[in-house]
C-alpha positions in Angstrom: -25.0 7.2 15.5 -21.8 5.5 15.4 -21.6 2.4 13.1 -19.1 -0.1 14.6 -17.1 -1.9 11.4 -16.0 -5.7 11.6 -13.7 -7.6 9.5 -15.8 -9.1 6.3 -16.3 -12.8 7.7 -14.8 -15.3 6.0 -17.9 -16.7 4.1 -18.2 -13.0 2.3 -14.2 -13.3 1.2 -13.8 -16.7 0.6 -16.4 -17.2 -1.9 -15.8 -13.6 -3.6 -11.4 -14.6 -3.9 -12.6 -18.0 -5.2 -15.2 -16.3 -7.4 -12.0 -14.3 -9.1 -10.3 -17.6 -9.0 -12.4 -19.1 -11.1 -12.5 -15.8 -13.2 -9.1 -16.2 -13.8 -9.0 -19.5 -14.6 -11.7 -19.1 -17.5 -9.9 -16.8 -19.1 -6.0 -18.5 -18.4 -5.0 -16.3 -16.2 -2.8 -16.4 -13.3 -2.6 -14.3 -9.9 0.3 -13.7 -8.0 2.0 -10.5 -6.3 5.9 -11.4 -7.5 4.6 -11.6 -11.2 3.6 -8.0 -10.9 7.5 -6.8 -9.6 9.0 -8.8 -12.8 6.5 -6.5 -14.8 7.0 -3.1 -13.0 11.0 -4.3 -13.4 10.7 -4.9 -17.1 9.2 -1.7 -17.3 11.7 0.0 -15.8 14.2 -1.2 -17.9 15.7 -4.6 -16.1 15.8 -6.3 -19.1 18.6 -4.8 -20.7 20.5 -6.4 -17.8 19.1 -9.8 -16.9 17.5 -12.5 -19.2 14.8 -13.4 -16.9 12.9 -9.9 -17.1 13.0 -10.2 -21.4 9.0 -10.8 -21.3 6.7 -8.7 -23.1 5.3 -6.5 -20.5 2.2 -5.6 -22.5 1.1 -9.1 -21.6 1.0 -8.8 -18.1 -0.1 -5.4 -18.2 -3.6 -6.2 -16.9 -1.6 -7.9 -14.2 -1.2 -4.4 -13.2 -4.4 -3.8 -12.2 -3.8 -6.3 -9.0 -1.2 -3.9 -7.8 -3.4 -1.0 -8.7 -6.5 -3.0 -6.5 -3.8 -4.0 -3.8 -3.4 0.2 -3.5 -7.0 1.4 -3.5 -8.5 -1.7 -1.5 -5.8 -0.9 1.0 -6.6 2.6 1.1 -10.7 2.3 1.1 -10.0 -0.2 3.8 -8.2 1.9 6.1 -9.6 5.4 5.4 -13.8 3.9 5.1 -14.4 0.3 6.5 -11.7 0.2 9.3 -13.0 0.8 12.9 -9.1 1.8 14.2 -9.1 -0.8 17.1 -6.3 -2.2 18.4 -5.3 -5.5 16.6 -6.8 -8.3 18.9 -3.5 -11.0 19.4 -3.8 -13.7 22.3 -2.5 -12.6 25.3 0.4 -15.5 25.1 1.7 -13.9 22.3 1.7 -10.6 24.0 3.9 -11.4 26.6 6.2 -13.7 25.0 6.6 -10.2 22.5 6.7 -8.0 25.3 9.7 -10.4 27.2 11.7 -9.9 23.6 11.9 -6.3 24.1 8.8 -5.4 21.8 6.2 -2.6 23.5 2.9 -1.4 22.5 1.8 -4.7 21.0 -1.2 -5.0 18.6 -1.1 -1.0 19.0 -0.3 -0.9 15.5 0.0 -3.9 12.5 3.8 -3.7 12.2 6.0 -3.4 15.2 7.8 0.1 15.4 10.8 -1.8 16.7 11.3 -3.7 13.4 9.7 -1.0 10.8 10.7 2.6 12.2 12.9 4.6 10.0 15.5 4.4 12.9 15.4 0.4 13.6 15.6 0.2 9.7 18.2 2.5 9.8 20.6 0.8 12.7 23.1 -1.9 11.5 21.2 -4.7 13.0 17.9 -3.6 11.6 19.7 -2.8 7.9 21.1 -6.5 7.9 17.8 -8.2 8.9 16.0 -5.7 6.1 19.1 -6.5 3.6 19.0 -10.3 4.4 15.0 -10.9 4.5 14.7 -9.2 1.0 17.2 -11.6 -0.5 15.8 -14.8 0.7 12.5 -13.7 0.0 13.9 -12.7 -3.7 15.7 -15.9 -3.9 12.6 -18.1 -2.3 10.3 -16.6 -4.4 12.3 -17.0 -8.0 13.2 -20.7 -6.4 9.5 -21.6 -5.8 8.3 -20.0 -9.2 6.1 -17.5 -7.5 5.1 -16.3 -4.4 3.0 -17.1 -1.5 0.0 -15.3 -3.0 0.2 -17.0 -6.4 1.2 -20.0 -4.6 -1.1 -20.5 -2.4 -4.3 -18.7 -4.2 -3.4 -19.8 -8.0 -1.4 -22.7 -7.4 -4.1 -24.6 -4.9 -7.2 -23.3 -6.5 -5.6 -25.2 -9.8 -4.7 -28.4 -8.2 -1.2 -28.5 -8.9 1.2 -30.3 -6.8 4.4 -27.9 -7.0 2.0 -25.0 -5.1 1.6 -27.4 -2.9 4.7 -28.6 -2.2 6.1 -24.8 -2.0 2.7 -24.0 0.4 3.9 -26.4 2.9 7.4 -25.1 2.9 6.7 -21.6 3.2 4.8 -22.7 6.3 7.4 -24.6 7.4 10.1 -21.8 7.1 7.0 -19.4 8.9 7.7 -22.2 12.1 10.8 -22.1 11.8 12.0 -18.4 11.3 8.8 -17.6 14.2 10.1 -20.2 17.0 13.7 -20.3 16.5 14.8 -17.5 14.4 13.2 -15.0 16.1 13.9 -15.1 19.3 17.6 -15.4 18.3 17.4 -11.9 16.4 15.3 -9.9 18.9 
């Protein structure tokens, strides 16, 4: 007997990321994914050479253990509760991929035209790679965290700057999807 696995519906994973919200909150915590890279980069030494990474680590240390989660619930996800189908995307958005030049849509979660070793590896691809990790580097020390804490954190506490940087990361999402995009591919 076969078991066929579905995606946890939204009112199993909202309540249980707004359960660890609150958890969080209690104890005056914060989450967010770029708070874990200043850690890991203090760690490996990156304050010796730039101001902002002179925290002490130890901390933020049980910060660690969202990276740490992020690794196992990624694995037990694929490896045990995953049903390998193809990702289900509406058929406009296939063909308006498939007229840029990308094939196999859905097939897999990241297109192998953008994330292969030998699209990474081409000028064009090294550039786009190069250029999207500075902005995102530069957005995310701008904003004063990313779109996780953000968006998760930030909302969950009511505070108007997550907000404000919320709308703008959906904003760039517009703008890098409809005009950028189609520009570069």
């Amino acid at each position: 007997m076969q078991t066929i696995l579905q995606p946890w519906p939204w009112y199993i994973s909202g309540p249980l990321i707004a359960i660890i919200m609150a958890i969080l909150i209690y104890f005056g915590k914060t989450f967010g994914m770029s708070s874990n890279l200043r850690t890991l980069c203090t760690l490996g030494g990156a304050d010796k050479y730039a101001d902002f990474f002179k925290i002490d680590w130890k901390n933020q240390k049980w910060n660690l253990t969202v990276v740490l989660g992020a690794i196992i619930g990624g694995f037990i996800a694929v490896q045990f509760l995953s049903d390998r189908s193809t990702i289900d995307l509406n058929p406009a958005t296939i063909v308006d991929l498939n007229a840029l030049g990308f094939k196999n849509v859905g097939a897999t979660l990241v297109p192998s035209e953008i994330y292969d070793w030998s699209s990474i590896l081409s000028l064009k691809g090294f550039l786009i790679i190069l250029t999207s990790g500075f902005l995102i580097g530069f957005g995310t020390r701008y904003a004063g965290g990313c779109t996780s804490g953000h968006a998760i954190t930030g909302l969950s506490n009511l505070q108007i700057p997550s907000l404000i940087a919320v709308v703008g990361f959906f904003i760039g999402g517009l703008i890098m999807t409809h005009l950028l995009f189609p520009i570069l591919f």
